[in-house]
C-alpha positions in Angstrom: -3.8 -9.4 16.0 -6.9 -9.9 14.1 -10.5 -10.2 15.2 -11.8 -13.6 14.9 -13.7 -13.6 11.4 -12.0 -10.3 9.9 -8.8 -9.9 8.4 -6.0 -8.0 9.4 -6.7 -4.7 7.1 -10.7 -4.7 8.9 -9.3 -5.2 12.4 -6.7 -2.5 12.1 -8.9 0.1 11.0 -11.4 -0.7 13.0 -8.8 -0.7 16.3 -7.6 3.0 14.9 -10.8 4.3 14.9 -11.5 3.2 18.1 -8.0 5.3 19.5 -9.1 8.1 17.3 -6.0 7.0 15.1 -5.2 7.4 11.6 -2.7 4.7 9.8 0.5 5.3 8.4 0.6 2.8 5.6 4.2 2.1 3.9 5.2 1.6 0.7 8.3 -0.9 -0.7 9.1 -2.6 -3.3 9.9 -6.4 -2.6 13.5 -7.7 -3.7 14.9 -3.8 -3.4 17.6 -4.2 -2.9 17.0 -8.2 -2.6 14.5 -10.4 -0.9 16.5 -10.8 3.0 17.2 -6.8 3.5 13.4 -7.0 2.2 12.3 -8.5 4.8 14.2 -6.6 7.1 13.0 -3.4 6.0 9.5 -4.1 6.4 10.7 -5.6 10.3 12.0 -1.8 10.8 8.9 -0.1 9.1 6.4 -1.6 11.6 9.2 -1.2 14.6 9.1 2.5 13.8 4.9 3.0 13.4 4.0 1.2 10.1 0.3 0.2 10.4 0.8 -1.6 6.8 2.6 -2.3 4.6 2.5 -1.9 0.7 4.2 -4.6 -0.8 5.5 -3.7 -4.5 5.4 -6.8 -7.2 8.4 -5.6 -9.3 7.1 -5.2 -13.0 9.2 -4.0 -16.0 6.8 -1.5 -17.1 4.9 0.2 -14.3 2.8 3.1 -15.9 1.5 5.0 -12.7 5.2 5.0 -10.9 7.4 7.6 -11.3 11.7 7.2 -11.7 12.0 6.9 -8.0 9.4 3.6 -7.5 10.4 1.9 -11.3 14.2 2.1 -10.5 13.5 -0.1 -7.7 11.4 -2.2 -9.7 14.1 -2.8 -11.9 17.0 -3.6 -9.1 14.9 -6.4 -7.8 13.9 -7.7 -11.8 17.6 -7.8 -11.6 17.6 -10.2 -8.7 15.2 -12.3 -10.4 12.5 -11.2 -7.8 8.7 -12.0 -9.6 5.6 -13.1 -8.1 6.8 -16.3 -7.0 9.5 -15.3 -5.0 7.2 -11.7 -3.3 4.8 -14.6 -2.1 8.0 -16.1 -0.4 8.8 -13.1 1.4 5.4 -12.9 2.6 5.4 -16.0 4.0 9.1 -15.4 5.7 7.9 -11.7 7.2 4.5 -13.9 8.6 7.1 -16.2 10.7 8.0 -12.8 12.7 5.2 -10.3 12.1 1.2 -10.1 11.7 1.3 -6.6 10.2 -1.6 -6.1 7.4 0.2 -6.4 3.9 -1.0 -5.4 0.5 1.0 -6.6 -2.5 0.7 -3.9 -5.1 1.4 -4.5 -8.9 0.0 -4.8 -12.2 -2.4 -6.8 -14.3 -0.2 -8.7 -16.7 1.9 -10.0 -14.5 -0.9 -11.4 -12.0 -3.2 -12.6 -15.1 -0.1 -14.8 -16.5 0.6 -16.5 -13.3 -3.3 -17.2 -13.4 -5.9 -15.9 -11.3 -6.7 -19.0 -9.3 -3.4 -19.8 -8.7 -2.8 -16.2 -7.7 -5.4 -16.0 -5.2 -5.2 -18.8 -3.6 -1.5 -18.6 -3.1 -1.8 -14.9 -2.1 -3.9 -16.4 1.0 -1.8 -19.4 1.6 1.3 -16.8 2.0 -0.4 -14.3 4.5 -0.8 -11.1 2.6 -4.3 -9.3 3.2 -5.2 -7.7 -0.3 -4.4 -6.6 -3.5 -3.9 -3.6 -5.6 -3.8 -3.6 -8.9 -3.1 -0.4 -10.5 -3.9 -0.7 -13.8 -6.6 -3.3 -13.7 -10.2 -0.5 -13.5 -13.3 -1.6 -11.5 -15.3 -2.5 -14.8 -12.8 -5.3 -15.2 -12.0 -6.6 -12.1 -15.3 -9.0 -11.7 -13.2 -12.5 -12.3 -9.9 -11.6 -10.3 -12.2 -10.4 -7.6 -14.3 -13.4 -7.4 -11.2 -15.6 -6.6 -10.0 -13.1 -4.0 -13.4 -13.1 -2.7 -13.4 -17.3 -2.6 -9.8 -16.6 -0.3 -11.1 -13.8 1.7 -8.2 -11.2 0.4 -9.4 -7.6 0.1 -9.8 -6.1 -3.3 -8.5 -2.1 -2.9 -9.1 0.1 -6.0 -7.8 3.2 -6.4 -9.7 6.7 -7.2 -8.1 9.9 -8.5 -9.0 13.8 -8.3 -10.7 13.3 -11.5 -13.4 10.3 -10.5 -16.7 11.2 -10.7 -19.7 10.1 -9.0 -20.5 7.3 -10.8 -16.6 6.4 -10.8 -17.1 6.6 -6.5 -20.4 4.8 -6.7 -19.1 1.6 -8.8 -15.0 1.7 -7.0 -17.7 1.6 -3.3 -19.2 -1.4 -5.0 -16.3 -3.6 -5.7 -13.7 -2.4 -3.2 -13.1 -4.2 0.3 -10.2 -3.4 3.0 -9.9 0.4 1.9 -9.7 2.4 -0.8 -7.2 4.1 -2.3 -7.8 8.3 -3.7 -4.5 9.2 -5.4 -3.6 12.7 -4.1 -2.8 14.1 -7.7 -3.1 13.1 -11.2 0.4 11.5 -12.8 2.8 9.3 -11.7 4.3 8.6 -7.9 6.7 10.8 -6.2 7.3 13.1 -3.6 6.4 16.5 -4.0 6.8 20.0 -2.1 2.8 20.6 -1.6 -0.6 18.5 -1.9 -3.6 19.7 -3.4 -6.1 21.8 -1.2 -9.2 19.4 -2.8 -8.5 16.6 -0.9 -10.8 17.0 2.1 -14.0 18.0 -0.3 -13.7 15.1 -2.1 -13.1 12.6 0.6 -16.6 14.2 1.9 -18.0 13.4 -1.2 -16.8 9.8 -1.4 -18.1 9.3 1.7 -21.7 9.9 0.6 -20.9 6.1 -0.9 -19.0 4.1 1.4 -17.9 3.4 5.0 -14.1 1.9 4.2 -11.9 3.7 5.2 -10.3 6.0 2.8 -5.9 6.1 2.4 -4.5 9.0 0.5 -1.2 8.8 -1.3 0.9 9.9 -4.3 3.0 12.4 -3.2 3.5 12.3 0.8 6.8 12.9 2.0 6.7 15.2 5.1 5.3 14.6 8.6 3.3 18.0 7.9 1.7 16.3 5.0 0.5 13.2 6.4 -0.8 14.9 9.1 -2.7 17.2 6.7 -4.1 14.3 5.0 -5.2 12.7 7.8 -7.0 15.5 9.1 -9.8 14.0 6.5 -9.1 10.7 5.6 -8.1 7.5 7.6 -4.7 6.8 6.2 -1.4 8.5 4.7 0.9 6.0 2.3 4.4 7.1 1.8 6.2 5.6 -0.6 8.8 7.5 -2.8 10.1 9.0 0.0 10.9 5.6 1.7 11.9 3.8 -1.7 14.7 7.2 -1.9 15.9 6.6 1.5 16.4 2.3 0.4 18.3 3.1 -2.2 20.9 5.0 -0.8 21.9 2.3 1.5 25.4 1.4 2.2 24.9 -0.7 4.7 22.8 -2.1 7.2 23.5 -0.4 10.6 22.8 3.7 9.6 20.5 3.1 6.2 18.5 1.1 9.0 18.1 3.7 11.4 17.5 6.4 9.1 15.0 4.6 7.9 13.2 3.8 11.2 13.8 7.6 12.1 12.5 8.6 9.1 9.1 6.5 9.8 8.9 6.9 13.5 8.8 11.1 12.9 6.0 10.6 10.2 3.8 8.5 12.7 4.8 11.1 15.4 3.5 13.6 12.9 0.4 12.2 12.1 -0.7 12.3 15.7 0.3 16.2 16.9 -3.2 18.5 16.2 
């Protein structure tokens, strides 16, 4: 439950920190394979050790996923699943669940449903923050100012090739946590991360106290807990996306799921 005066994201990280935890932060798309199993889904990820989840705002074009993340994109588009109806499911999961939730998507989208309207129904719904992949820190001033007025977190992301000046202006804007991109390209799982990581989380550090998730590319137990040995949170995605769309049905897709969760948390925590 959250602090009195801080949102969900603040007190979770602050609550970790205090168990010398790291969070395990989940990523799925909302309406894959439609909006009840959803819902579901994200009841089974926090079951199993979710600290957050990443909700994905299906978009027809989404540049920084790779085939894994935009073929789920495009099952939900197929449901009709937009903005209107992720704010929805929000709403449904915060009848059950207080888990910290990010919605993650893309400008266009978010700037044609207006900004105002966004934010202020992003709050009403019960979801934390926002990520917006493609929308960079030099732009972000008005749809951060609306999200500031509803007291929703505004998580940028930073890659292996941000400068300084990139870290010092993303530490600037950024609230809830940011978000360093393990590799340059698309999403995906992949066999090994780089060995970088650690010296440039020590560097972003020089410019900010959020905590600091690493993602793109995490699959394994032995890679979250890798991550985590230098920053605050590992977000799986691909690898949880793969596992949805092979369901069959919802008894053993379910518990693979959960199993597949509750070893990356148990992971996370062995030295």
């Amino acid at each position: 439950m959250a602090v009195k005066g801080k949102n969900r994201i603040e007190s979770l990280f602050e609550r970790l920190r205090a168990d010398g935890k790291k969070a395990l932060i989940t990523f799925v798309t909302a309406g894959d394979p439609d909006l009840p199993t959803s819902k579901r889904i994200v009841r089974e990820l926090e079951r199993s050790g979710a600290d957050l989840i990443e909700l994905g705002i299906p978009f027809s074009d989404p540049m920084a996923d790779g085939p894994t993340i935009q073929a789920s994109s495009e099952r939900a588009l197929r449901k009709d699943v937009h903005i209107k109806e992720v704010l929805g499911l929000v709403r449904d999961i915060r009848k059950e669940s207080g888990i910290p939730i990010v919605l993650f998507g893309y400008y266009n989208p978010v700037f044609n449903y207006g900004l105002k309207r966004f934010a202020r129904e992003v709050r009403a719904a019960g979801a934390d923050g926002v990520l917006i992949v493609d929308l960079p820190a030099e732009e972000a001033d008005e749809l951060k100012a609306e999200l500031d007025r509803n007291s929703v977190d505004l998580i940028f992301l930073l890659t292996p090739t941000s400068d300084e000046k990139r870290m010092r202006l993303v530490a600037s804007k950024a609230s809830g946590f940011i978000y360093f991109v393990s590799v340059t390209g698309v999403t995906g799982a992949r066999k090994s991360l780089s060995t970088d990581i650690p010296a440039y989380l020590r560097r972003l550090r020089n410019f900010t106290s959020l905590p600091v998730g690493v993602g793109f590319g995490i699959s394994t137990p032995k890679q979250a807990r890798e991550v985590c040995r230098s920053a605050d949170a590992a977000v799986v995605g691909s690898a949880i996306v793969n596992i949805i769309a092979g369901m069959k049905g919802p008894g053993k897709s379910a518990d693979k799921l959960g199993s597949f969760v509750s070893g990356l948390k148990r992971g996370m925590s062995r030295p």
